[in-house]
N, C-alpha and C positions, 0 to 999 in steps of 0.2 A: 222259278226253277228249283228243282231238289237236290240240296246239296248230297253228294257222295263223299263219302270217309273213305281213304284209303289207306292200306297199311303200308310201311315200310319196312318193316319187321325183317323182312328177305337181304336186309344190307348187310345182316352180321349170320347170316345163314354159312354155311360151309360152302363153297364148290358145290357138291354135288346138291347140296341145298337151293342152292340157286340155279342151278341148272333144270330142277326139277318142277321149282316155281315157276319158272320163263315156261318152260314147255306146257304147265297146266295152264297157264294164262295164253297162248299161242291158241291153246286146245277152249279154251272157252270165247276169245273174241274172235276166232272162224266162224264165219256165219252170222254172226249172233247181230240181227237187225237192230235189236234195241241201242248199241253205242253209236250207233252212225259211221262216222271214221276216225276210226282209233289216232294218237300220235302218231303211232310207228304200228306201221302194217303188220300184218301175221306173217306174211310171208319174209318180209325183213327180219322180222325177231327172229324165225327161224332160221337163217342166214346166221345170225351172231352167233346161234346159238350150236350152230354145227359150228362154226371156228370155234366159239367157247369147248366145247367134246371134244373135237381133235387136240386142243392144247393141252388140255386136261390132261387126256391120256399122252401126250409127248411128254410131259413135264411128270408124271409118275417115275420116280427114279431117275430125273435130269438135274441138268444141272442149272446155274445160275440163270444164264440166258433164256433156257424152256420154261422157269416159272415168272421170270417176268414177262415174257411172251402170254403165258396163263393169265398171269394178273392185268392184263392190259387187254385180252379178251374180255375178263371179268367186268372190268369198269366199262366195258364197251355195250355189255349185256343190263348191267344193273343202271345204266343211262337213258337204256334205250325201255326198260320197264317204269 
């Protein structure tokens, strides 16, 4: 079997970095016959990844509570990638 190199590089990406990575990878394992069945379904990432957006934008100009709420979406998305 051939091994695959993955990056990880997305862990120290910003927010909107990683939100954008999730979505292109969401956007490329739809469909895509060749992986078989992903860990975490497309339709699940995308799930995290709408909480990930919502929190986003609640936690712009919030306070304490809304960015840990953010960061706790965040590890939920970069878990789940």
């Amino acid at each position: 079997m051939k091994k695959i190199r993955t990056s990880r590089d997305y862990n120290q990406a910003s927010d909107l970095g990683v939100y954008k990575f999730g979505s292109k990878s969401v956007e490329m394992l739809t469909g895509n016959e060749n992986l078989g069945k992903p860990p975490e379904s497309p339709a699940d990432l995308t799930i995290k990844l709408t909480t990930f957006k919502d929190t986003m934008t609640a936690a712009d100009g919030g306070g304490t509570f809304l960015t840990a709420e953010k960061d706790a979406a965040r590890g939920v998305v970069l878990t789940a990638l």
